[in-house]
C-alpha positions in Angstrom: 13.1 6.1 9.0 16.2 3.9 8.6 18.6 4.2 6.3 18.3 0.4 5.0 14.4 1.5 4.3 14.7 4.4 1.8 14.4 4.9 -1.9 18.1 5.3 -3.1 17.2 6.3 -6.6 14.2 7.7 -7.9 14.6 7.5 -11.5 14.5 3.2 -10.7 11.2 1.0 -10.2 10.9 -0.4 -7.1 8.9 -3.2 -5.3 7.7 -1.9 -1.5 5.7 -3.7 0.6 4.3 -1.8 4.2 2.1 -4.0 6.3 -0.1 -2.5 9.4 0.5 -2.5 12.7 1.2 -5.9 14.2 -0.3 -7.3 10.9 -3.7 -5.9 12.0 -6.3 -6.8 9.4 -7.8 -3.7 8.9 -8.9 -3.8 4.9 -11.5 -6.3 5.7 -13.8 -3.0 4.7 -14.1 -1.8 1.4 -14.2 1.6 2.5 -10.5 1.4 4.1 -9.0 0.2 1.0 -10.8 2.7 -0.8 -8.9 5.4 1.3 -5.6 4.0 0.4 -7.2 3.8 -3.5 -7.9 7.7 -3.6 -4.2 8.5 -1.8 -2.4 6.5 -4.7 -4.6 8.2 -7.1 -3.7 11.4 -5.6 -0.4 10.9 -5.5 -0.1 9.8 -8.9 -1.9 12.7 -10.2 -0.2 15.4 -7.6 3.1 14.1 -6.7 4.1 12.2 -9.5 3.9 8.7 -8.7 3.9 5.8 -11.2 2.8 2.9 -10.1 3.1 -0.1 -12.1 1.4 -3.1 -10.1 0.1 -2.5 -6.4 -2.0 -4.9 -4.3 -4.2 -4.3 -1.2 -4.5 -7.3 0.9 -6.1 -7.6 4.6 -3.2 -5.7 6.3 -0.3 -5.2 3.8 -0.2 -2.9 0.3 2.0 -4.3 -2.4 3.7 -1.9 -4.9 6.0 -1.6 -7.9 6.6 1.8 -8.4 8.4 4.7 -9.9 9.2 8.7 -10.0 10.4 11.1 -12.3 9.3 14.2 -10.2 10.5 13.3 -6.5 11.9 11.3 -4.3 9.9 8.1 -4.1 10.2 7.9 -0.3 8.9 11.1 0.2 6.3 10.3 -1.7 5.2 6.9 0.2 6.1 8.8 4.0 3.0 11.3 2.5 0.7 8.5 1.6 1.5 6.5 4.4 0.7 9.4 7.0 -2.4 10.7 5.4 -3.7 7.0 5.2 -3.0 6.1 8.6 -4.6 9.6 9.7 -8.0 8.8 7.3 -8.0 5.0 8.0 -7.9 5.8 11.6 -10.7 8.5 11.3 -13.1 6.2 9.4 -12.6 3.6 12.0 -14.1 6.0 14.9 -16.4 7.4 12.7 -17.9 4.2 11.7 -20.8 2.5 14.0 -20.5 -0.7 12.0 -17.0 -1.5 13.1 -17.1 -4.2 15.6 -13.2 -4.7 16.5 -13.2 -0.4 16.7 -11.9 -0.4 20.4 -9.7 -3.3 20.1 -8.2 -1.5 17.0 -7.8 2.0 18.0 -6.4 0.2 21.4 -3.4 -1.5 19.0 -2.7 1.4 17.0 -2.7 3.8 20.1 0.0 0.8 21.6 2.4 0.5 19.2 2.2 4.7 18.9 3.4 5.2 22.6 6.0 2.9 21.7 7.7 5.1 19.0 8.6 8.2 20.1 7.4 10.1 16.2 4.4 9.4 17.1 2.3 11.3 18.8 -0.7 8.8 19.3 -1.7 6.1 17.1 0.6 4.4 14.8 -1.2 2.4 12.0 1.5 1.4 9.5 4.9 -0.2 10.5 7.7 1.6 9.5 9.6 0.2 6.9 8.6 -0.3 3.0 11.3 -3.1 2.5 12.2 -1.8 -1.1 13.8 -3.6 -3.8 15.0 -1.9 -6.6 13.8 -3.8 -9.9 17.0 -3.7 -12.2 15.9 -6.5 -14.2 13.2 -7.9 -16.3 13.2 -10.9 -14.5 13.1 -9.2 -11.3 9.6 -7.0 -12.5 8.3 -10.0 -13.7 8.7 -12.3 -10.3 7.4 -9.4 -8.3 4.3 -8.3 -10.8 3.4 -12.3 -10.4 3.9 -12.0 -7.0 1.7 -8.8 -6.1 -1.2 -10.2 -9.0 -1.5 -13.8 -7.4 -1.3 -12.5 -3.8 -5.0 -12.4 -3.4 -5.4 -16.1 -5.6 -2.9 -17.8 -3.2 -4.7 -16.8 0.3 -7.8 -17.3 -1.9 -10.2 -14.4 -2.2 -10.7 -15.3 -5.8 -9.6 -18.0 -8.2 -8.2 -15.5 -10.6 -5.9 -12.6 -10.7 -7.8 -9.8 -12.7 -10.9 -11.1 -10.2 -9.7 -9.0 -7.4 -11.1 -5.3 -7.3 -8.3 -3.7 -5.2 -5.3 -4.9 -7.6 -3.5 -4.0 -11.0 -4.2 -7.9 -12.7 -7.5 -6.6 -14.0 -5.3 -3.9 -16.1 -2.8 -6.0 -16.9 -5.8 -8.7 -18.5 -6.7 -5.6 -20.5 -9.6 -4.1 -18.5 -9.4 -0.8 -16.0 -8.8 -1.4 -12.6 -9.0 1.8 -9.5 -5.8 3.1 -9.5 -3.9 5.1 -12.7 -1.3 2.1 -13.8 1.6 2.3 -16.4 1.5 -1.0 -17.7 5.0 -3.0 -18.0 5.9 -4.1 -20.9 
């Protein structure tokens, strides 16, 4: 991983964004998103992840997020690897996938073109953090991750969109294990 690309302080929130694969739009399927759901869970629970506000849109994940217990990019480079390995499972396992050989093709592509890989890559490489040292900063990049899903419009509001933090934030309970910003 480069340099530029990694988590310099844990203690800190951060904003990360990692996108599939040529911008492959792979969480068309409930059941994909659902893997990258559980590993966030997990981690939260396991690894000590906070996560604040997270997104999942057709081929990028949205986070703000934070770590008391270990380094954050150690963290993500675990979810990251297990997703790719699930997501990439559940697509040859499921009969209902119509792009299946034109995905597996892509990911098995761009994994012979990075040498750590060993076959398929599913998730580019970078998370493109920014570290959140101010109020407004968590604020423009909440707003940002909550009205992803109202701008390329798969609902007209926010806290409508299952596989996001805005329904927490509008005072319901959403999939993932959120510490709300106050």
């Amino acid at each position: 991983m480069s340099r530029n690309y990694k988590i310099k302080d844990h203690s800190k929130l951060h904003f990360i964004s990692f996108a599939t694969v040529n911008w492959i739009d792979v969480f068309t399927r409930p059941a994909y998103k659902d893997i990258v759901v559980d590993s966030l869970n997990y981690c939260i629970k396991n690894k000590g992840l906070e996560v604040y506000a997270w997104c999942i849109m057709s081929n990028h994940v949205h986070l703000i997020i934070g770590s008391q217990a270990e380094i954050q990019s150690g963290i993500i480079r675990d979810l990251k690897k297990h997703t790719s390995k699930t997501i990439v499972k559940a697509i040859v396992d499921n009969p209902q996938e119509s792009r299946k050989e034109w995905m597996l093709w892509m990911f098995e592509r761009a994994g012979k073109l990075n040498t750590n890989n060993q076959t398929f890559q599913f998730w580019q490489q970078h998370n493109q953090p920014i570290e959140l040292n101010s109020n407004f900063l968590m604020e423009q990049k909440q707003d940002y991750i909550h009205n992803n899903p109202v701008e390329v419009g798969f609902v007209w509001e926010p806290q409508d969109y299952p596989y996001s933090s805005a329904i927490d934030y509008a005072g319901g309970k959403g999939m993932v294990e959120v510490i709300l910003l106050e």
